[in-house]
C-alpha angles and dihedrals in degrees: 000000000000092000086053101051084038078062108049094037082060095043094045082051091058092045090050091049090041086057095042090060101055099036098095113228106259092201097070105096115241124250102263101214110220119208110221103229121256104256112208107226117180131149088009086294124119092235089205090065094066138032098261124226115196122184144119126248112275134204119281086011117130138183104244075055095052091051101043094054082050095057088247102151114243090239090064089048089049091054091050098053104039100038105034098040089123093054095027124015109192098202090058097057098133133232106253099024122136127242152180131211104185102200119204105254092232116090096277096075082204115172114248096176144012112208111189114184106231087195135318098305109027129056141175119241119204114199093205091175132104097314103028106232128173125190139150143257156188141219127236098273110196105192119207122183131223151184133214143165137188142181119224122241097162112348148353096249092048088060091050099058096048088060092052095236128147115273096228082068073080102056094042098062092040092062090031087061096021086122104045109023117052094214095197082068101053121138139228109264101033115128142200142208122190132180118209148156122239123209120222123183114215087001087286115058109092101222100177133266135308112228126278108290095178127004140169124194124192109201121173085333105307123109139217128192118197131194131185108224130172110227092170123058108181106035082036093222110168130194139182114253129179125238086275096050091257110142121238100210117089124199097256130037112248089233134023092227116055106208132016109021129114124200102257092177127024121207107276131177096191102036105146108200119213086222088073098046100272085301119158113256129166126238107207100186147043120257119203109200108223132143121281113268089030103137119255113208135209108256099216137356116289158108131302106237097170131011105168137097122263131172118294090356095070120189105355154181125219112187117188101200101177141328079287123053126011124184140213145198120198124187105046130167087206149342131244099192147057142229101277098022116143107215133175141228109285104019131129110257089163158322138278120261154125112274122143127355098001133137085185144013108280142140106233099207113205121196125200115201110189081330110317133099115248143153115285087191085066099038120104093228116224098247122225119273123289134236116280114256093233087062101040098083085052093044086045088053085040097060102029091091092043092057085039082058104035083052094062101052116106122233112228114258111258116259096232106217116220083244095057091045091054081053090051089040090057096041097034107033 
């Protein structure tokens, strides 16, 4: 009996010292985990040192206003707008634009800066404190870059849109083929790739789209490829080429208006108008039909030579481009330029109207060659000038990865309409 109770009473200790070792020991305080605080950084300034003002620029407001209302002395205005006009020009402060006034925390509420948005990604900053300073600045720009195709049902800009790409993208390859695809002709079933860069702020901030680097249009068949290429280093000048070096851009544009216009008449030596009794008389020019106000570029780079208002012409445009070719545009509502003025291709020289000898608002688009007049429609336009041939075997490595790339992108599968399956259905039972 007395083995027996010497056993359990050993058994019943090592038991008591097993348990011992695995019950945690409730008086060791427990890790108190401490959760850094969130520091607002914008603009390079820590927000939670200032009393922060956010707004965007309203009518009738100014910056000697601004200031003023923040505290900030007129001497120090003064300063502002008289020393610092190239990098920030008060009086050009915009309607809309964001901006800061970060405010010193004591109970003076004085500005410290003044932060205005130039655009999404850059901004101006004002160092309105003892010494003033201003200087810019950028935000933290993460590029992605991204690929997309598309296949047109009704227009370009339709497509573009499925496909939930920007709409500059438009824009983009319009300019980009403005000289060898008439993109108010396009037909149902060409198709497009493009290769571009977004820009995100912070990683998350979509802040538009960077140009075309690589693209490829199908139109009636027939394919063109496109490739921005930078044939200039220093200066940074870029230019589209095709898949051979040749370059896409010609040296005139092949319409005065960019987007929403029609021919209305076509150059005809032999038009005969029902106003002058059927008689024949010829139409030297092109009309392109568009509403008034719509905005007529110049066709290529070169010198005003008349700006004025004369008979049936009405306000008009003369640009003399080279001993060669010279251009006009007759019916304005009004002119943007002046005699003497040296415009390029591309820029605004006027706006559609009605002036002179007009049943509808057009620009009638006159082309000299050697001094006569001639279609353009019907000209072989000299095209802009190639790539050097010192610099083609570098542009042909450049882009072999790029068509590699814009070959391989798939094109999306067509959404086939009800309508469009009962067609199938009757040609294909």
């Amino acid at each position: 009996m007395q083995k027996f109770l010497l056993t359990l009473l050993t058994i019943s200790i090592f038991i008591s010292c097993k348990d011992s070792k695995v019950k945690p020991n409730n008086n060791i305080p427990e890790v108190e985990t401490i959760e850094k605080p969130v520091v607002a950084m914008e603009y390079g300034f820590n927000l939670d040192n200032f009393t922060v003002l956010q707004d965007t620029i309203r009518s009738g407001d100014s910056f000697g206003e601004l200031m003023t209302n923040n505290k900030v002395d007129y001497p120090k205005i003064y300063k502002i707008s008289e020393e610092y006009k190239d990098s920030f020009d008060v009086r050009r402060i915009r309607v809309g634009k964001p901006y800061v006034i970060l405010k010193s925390k004591d109970t003076t509420q004085t500005a410290q800066y003044f932060i205005y948005e130039n655009d999404r990604i850059n901004y101006t900053v004002v160092d309105l404190r003892d010494s003033v300073n201003v200087y810019k600045k950028k935000k933290k720009v993460t590029y992605v870059e991204r690929e997309a195709s598309g296949i047109i049902n009704t227009s370009l800009s339709e497509a573009i849109l499925e496909q939930g790409i920007d709409y500059n993208i438009t824009n983009n390859l319009s300019e980009i083929y403005a000289w060898s695809i008439d993109f108010f002709r396009l037909q149902k079933g060409d198709k497009f790739k493009v290769i571009y860069k977004e820009r995100y702020i912070n990683d998350s901030i979509y802040a538009g789209s960077e140009p075309i680097e690589a693209a490829y249009f199908e139109h009636n068949g027939k394919p063109f490829y496109a490739f921005e290429y930078v044939t200039d280093s220093l200066k940074q000048i870029a230019d589209y080429y095709d898949q051979e070096a040749n370059n896409l851009r010609r040296a005139f544009l092949k319409a005065p208006i960019k987007f929403n216009y029609r021919i209305s008449s076509r150059y005809n030596l032999k038009r005969r108008i029902k106003y002058y009794g059927y008689k024949v008389r010829p139409h030297k020019g092109t009309d392109y039909a568009a509403a008034i106000g719509t905005p007529i570029i110049a066709t290529a780079n070169g010198t005003v030579v008349e700006s004025t208002r004369r008979g049936g012409n009405g306000k008009f445009v003369k640009i003399k481009h080279n001993g060669t070719y010279s251009t006009q545009y007759l019916h304005m509502k009004n002119q943007n330029v002046r005699k003497g003025d040296y415009v390029l291709q591309g820029d605004v020289i006027g706006w559609v109207g009605m002036t002179g000898n007009t049943g509808g608002p057009h620009v009638c688009y006159r082309f000299w060659k050697n001094g006569r007049q001639v279609d353009p429609l019907r000209e072989k336009l000299p095209t802009a000038e190639a790539i050097a041939d010192s610099l083609k075997t570098g542009y042909l490595e450049y882009i072999k990865p790029k068509m590699s790339q814009l070959d391989k992108i798939v094109f999306p599968k067509k959404i086939i309409t009800q309508e469009e399956d009962k067609e199938e259905n009757i040609i294909n039972p």
